[in-house]
C-alpha positions in Angstrom: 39.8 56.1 -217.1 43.1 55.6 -215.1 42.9 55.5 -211.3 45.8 55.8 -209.3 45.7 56.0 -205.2 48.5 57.6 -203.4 49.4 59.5 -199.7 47.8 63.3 -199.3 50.4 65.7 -199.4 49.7 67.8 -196.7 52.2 70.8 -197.4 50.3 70.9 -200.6 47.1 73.1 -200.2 45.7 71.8 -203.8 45.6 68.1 -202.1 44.6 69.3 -198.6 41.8 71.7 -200.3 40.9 68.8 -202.6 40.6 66.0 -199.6 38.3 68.5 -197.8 36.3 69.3 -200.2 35.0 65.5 -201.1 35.0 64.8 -197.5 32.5 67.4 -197.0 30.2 66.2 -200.3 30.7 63.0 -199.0 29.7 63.7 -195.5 28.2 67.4 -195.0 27.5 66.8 -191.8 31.3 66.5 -190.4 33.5 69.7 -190.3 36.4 69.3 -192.2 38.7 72.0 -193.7 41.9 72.3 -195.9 43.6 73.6 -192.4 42.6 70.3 -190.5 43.8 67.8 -193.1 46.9 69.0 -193.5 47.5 69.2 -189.5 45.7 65.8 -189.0 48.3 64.5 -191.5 51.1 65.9 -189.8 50.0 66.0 -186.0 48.4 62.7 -185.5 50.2 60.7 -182.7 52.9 58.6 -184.5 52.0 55.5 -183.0 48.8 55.7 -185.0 51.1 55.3 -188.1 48.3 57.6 -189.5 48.1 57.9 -193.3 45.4 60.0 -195.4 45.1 58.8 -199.0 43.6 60.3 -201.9 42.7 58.5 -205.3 43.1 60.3 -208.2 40.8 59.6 -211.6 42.7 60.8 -214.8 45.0 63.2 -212.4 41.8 64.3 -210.8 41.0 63.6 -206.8 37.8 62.1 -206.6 38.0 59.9 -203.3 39.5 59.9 -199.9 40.8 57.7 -197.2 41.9 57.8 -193.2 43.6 54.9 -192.2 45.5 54.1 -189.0 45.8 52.2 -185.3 44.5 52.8 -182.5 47.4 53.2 -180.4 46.2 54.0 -177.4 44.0 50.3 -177.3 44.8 48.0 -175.0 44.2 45.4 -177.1 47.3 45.7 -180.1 46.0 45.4 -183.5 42.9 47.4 -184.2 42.9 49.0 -187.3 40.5 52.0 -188.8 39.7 53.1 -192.0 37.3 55.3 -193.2 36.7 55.5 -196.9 34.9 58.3 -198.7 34.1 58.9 -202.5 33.0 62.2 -204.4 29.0 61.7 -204.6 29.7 62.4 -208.6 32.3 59.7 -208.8 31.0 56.9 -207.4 31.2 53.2 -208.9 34.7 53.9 -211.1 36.6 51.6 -209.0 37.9 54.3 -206.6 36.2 53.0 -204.0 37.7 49.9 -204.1 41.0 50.8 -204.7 41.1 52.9 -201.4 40.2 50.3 -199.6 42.7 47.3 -201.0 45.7 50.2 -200.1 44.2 50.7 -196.6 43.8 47.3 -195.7 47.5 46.4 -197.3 48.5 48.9 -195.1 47.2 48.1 -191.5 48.2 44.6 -192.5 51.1 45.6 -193.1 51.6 47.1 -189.9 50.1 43.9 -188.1 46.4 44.9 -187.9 43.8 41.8 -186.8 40.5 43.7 -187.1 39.4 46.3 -189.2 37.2 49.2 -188.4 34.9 51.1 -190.6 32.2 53.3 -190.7 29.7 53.4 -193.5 26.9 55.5 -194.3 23.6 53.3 -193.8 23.2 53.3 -197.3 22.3 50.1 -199.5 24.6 50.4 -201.8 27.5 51.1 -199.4 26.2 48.4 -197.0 26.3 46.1 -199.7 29.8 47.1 -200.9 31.3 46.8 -197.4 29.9 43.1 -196.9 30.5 42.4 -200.4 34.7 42.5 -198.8 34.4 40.5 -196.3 32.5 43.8 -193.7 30.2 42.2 -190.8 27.8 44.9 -189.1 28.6 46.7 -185.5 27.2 49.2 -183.9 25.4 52.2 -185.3 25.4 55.8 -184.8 23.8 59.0 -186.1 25.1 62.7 -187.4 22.2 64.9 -186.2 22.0 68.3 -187.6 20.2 71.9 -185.2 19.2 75.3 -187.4 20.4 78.0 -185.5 19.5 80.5 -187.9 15.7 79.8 -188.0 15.3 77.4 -184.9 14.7 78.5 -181.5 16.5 77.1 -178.6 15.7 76.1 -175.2 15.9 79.7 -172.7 19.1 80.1 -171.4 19.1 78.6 -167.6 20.9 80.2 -164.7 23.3 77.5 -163.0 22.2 75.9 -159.8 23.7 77.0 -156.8 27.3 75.9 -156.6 27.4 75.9 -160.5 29.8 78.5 -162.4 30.0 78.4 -166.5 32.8 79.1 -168.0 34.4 78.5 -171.1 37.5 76.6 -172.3 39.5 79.5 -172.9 39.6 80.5 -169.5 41.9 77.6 -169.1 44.6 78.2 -171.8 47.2 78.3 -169.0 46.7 75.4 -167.9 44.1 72.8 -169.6 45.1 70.1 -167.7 41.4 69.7 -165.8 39.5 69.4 -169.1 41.7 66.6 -170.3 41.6 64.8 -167.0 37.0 65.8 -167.4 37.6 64.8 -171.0 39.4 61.4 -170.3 37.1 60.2 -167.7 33.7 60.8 -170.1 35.5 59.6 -172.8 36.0 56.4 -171.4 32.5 55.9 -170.2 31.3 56.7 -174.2 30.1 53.3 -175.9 32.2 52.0 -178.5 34.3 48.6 -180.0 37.4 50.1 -179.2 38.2 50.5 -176.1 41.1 53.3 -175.6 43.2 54.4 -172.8 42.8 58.0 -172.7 46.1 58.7 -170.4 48.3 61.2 -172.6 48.5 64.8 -172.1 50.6 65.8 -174.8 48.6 63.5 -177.0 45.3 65.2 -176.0 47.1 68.8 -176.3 48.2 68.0 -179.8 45.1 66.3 -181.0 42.3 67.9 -179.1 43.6 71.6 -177.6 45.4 73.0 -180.4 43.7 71.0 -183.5 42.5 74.5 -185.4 38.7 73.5 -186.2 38.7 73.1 -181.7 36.8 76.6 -180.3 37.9 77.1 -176.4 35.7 80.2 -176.9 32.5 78.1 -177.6 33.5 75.8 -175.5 31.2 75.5 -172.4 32.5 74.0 -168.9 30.4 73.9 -165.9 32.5 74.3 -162.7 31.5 72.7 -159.5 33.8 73.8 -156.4 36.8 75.4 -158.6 36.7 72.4 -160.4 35.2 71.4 -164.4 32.4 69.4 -163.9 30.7 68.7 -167.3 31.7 70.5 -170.6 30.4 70.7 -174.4 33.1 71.0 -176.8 33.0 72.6 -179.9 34.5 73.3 -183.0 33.7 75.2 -186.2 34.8 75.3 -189.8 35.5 79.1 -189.8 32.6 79.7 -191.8 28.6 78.8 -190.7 29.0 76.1 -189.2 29.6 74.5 -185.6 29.9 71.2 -184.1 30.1 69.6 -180.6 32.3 66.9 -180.8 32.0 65.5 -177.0 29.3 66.5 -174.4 30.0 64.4 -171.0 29.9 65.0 -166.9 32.2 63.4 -164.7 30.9 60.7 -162.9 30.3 62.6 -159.0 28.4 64.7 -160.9 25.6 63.2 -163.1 21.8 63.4 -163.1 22.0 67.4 -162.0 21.5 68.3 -165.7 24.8 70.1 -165.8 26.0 68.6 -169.7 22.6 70.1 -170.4 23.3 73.5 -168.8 26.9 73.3 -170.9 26.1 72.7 -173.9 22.8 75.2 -173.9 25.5 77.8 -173.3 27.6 77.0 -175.5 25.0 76.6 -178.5 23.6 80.0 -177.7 27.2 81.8 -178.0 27.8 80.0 -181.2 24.6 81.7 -182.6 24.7 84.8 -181.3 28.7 84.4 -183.1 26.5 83.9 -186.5 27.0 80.2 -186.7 23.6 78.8 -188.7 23.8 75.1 -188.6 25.1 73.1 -185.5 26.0 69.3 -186.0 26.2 66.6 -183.6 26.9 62.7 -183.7 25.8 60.3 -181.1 25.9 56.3 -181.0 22.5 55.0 -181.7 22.9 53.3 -177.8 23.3 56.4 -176.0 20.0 57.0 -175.0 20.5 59.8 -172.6 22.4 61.7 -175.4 20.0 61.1 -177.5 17.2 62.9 -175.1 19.2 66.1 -174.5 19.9 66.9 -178.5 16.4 65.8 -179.0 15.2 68.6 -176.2 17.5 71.0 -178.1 15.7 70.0 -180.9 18.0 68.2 -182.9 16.8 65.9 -185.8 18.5 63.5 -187.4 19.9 63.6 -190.9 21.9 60.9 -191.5 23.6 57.3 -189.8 26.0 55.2 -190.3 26.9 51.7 -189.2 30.6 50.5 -187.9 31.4 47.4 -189.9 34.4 45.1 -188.9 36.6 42.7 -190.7 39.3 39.9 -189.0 42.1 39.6 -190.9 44.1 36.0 -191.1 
């Protein structure tokens, strides 16, 4: 068995289709789609010197990669790197290959520490540390039936509330990025990232096509967005909120709540059947609201790091 690794193509919908596909055996609880690849490979900020990589067994793909900077990091020289192999083709050497070609090429580009997440699994624990991988921090994918669940009642805002969703601001989007941006920096991590650029965010965030400013939810206080739950979906069953935050004048009034109740009740009454979420295994007040929604974990993985030289 020959095993070759080399860059997606992302005009090619066989290697776009092909890179979703394990992505989502891999990791079914993370929308991914033949669409977003192909944009992700071609709309990712530059400076991330962004690079998706496929390995191929006997001409067949059977193992992914996403590898790239973090350009907006104060700190130069973080590199990240997630690698993902079909369930089926595990312990072939793809794996491993995948990873030597995304380190070689963060080094390349003058990466000191490597970040990658793992799935809290023994044998990918053991395969991370095996290469030189020290533990981080943790987080979990969490997964809501909206088919056969029952939410929480929908709420009336507060006085001095408004919901509204994300589409009502495709003239102008500027006030969710500058919402977005402020929460964003608040969320726990081992990157730290200066969310600062507009056209960045546009690019990336606004017009990435699994984003839904329909099923977005934003709670307005006085004319302006106050909390929000973003979603996307994968044009099938299946939703996601990628961020839930309030800005800081406004917390403790239960307003990310109030969002992103709205929000998960349009998605199912728009026939959406499963809802995902992800939250770091520190955020505790996350952690309370998608348990109250009634959430349940189904998976977690753990960020590992590596120093290089």
């Amino acid at each position: 068995m020959t095993v070759i690794v080399r860059d997606v193509r992302p005009g090619d919908p066989r290697d776009t289709e092909a890179f979703a596909r394990i992505r989502s055996l891999a990791l079914p609880y993370m929308l991914c789609t033949s669409e977003s690849v192909a944009y992700d490979a071609t709309h990712t900020h530059p400076d991330a010197r962004f690079r998706p990589l496929v390995a191929d067994q006997d001409g067949e793909p059977v193992g992914t990669a996403q590898v790239g900077l973090a350009y907006d990091s104060p700190q130069p020289g973080q590199g990240c790197l997630n690698v993902y192999v079909h369930p089926d083709r595990t312990g072939r050497g793809a794996g491993s290959l995948l990873l030597r070609a995304a380190e070689e090429h963060l080094a390349a580009l003058g990466a000191t520490r490597l970040f990658a997440w793992v799935l809290d699994e023994p044998a990918n624990r053991t395969f991370a540390e095996r290469r030189g991988y020290r533990a981080s921090r943790s987080a979990h994918f969490l997964r809501l039936d909206l088919l056969d669940g029952t939410l929480p009642p929908l709420q009336d805002p507060p006085p001095g509330v408004e919901l509204r969703k994300a589409s009502d601001y495709a003239d102008d989007p500027r006030a969710l990025f500058t919402l977005d941006a402020e929460t964003s920096n608040d969320e726990p991590g081992d990157i730290a990232h200066e969310f600062t650029d507009y056209e960045s965010w546009l690019e990336e965030t606004w017009r990435h096509p699994l984003f839904s400013p329909e099923l977005t939810s934003v709670a307005v206080v006085d004319g302006r967005p106050a909390a929000f739950s973003a979603a996307r979906t994968d044009g099938g069953t299946r939703y996601g909120t990628v961020m839930t935050g309030t800005g800081r004048a406004h917390r403790g009034r239960g307003l990310a709540k109030l969002a992103k109740n709205d929000s998960l009740h349009r998605a199912r009454a728009a026939g959406f059947t499963e809802a995902f979420t992800g939250n770091d295994s520190g955020n505790g007040p996350m952690m309370a609201i998608n348990r109250w929604f009634g959430y349940e974990i189904c998976a977690t993985e753990v960020r590992y790091v590596r120093e290089l030289g």
